[in-house]
C-alpha positions as CSV (number, residue, x, y, z in Angstrom):
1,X,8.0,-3.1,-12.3
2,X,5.5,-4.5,-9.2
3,X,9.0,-5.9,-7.6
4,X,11.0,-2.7,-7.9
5,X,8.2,-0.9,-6.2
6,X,8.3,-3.4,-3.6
7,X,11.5,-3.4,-2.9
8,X,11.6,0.5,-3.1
9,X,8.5,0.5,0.0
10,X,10.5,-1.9,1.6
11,X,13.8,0.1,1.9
12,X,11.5,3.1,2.7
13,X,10.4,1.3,5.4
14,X,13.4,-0.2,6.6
15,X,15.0,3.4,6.5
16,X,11.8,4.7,8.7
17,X,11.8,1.7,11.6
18,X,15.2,2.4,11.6
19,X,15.0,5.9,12.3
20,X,12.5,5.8,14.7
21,X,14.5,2.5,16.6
22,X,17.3,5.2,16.9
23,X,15.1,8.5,17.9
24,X,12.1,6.6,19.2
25,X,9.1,8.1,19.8
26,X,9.6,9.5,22.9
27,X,13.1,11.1,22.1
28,X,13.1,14.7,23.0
29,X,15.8,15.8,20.7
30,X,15.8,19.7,20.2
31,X,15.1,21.2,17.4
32,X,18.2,22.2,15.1
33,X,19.4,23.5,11.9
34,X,20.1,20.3,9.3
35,X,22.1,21.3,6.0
36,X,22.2,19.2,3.2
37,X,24.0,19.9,-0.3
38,X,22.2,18.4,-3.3
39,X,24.1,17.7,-6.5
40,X,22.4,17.6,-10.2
41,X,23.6,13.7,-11.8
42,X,23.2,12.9,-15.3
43,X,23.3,9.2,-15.9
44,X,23.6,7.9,-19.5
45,X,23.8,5.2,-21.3
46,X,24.7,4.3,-25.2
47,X,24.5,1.2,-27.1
48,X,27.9,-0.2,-27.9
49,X,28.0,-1.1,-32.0
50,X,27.0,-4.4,-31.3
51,X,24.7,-4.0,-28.7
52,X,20.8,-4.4,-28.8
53,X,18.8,-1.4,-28.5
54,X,17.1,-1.7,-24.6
55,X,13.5,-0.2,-23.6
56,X,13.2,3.1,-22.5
57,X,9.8,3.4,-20.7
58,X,7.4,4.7,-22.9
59,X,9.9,5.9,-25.6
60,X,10.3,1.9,-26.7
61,X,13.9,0.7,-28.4
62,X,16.1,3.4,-28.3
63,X,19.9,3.6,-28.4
64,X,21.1,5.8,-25.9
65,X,19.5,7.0,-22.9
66,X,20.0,9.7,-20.1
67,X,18.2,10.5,-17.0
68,X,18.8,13.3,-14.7
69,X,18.6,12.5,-10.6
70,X,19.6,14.5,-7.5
71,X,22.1,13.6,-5.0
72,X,21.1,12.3,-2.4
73,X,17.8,11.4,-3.2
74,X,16.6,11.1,0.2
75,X,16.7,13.7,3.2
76,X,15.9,13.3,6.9
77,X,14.6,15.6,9.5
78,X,12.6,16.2,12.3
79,X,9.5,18.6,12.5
80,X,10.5,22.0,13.5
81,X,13.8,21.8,12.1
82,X,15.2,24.4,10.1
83,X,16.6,23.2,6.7
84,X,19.4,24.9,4.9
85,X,19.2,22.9,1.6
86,X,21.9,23.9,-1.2
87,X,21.5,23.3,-5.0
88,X,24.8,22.3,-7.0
89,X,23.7,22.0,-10.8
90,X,26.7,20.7,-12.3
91,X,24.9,18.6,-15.0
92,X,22.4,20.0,-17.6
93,X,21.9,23.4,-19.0
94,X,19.4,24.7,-16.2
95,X,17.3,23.0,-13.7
96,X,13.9,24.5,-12.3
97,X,13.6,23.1,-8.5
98,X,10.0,23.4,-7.0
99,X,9.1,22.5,-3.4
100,X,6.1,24.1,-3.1
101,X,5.5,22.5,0.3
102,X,7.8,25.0,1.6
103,X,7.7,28.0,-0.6
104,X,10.5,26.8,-3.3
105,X,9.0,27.4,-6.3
106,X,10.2,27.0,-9.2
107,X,13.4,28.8,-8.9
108,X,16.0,28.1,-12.1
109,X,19.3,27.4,-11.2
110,X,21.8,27.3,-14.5
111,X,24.6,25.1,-14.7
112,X,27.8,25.5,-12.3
113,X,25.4,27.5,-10.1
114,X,24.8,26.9,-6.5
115,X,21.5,28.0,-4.6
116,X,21.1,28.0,-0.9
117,X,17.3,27.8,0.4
118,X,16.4,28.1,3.8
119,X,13.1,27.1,5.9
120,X,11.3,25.5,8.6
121,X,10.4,21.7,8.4
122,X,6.8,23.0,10.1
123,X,5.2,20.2,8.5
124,X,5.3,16.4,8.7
125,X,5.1,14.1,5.6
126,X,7.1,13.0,2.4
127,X,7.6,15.8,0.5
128,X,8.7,16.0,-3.6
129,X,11.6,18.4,-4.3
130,X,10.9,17.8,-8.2
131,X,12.9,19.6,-11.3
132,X,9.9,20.9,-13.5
133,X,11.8,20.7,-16.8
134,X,12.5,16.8,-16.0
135,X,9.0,15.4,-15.2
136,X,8.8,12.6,-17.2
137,X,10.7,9.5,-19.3
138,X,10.2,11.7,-22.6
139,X,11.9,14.4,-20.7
140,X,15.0,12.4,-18.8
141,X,13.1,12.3,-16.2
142,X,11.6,12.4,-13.4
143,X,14.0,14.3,-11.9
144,X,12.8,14.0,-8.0
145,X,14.4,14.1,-4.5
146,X,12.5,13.1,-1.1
147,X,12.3,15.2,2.5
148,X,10.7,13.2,4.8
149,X,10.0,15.3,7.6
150,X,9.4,13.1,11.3
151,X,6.7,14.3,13.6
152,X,8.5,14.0,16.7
């Protein structure tokens, strides 16, 4: 667990010095409308007949399981951007999106829907765009996409 986390900060990181080699601090790009279409993902897996049950977090030996994501999971702009962000939900019955951070809250979208939010990246940060119903292993979860927003 300590090694995935590592490695997850380290690609963070990598992904940040490499954005800011390309912009740099002093870049004076303007600021400009970013869109970005988010799909629902269901991931599963089930135990062959054979197979050995594997751990599922805190649910211990189980025999199939699923876990819901966004994609992408990760989302780039600068401060002062506006961000047109659109919602597919093509897996799972309904899906309840909350970015608080930037007045999303939680909004259900149903499955086969598409939602279209639009605001202004007026803060900088890392900020969760979460699914409320998936919040935890017990619930497939957590279901939970990234905005970094750059202060530039």
């Amino acid at each position: 667990m300590k090694d995935t986390r590592r490695w997850s900060l380290a690609l963070l990181g990598a992904v940040i010095g490499l954005l800011l080699l390309v912009g740099g601090p002093e870049s004076t790009q303007a600021q400009s409308v970013k869109e970005f279409l988010l799909v629902t993902g269901e991931w599963q897996w089930k135990a062959k007949p054979d197979e050995a049950p594997v751990a599922d977090r805190n649910r211990g030996s189980v025999n199939v399981m699923t876990r819901y994501t966004y994609d992408p999971g990760f989302l780039v702009v600068s401060k002062g951007d506006t961000v047109v962000l659109t919602i597919h939900n093509l897996k799972g019955d309904h899906h309840i999106v909350d970015v608080p951070a930037f007045g999303i809250n939680e909004v259900k979208i149903v499955r086969g829907e598409e939602r279209k939010f639009t605001f202004k990246a007026d803060k900088a940060g890392v900020f969760k765009i979460d699914c409320k119903n998936h919040v935890s292993p017990e619930k497939e979860g957590p279901m939970i996409a990234y905005l970094l927003v750059l202060d530039r």
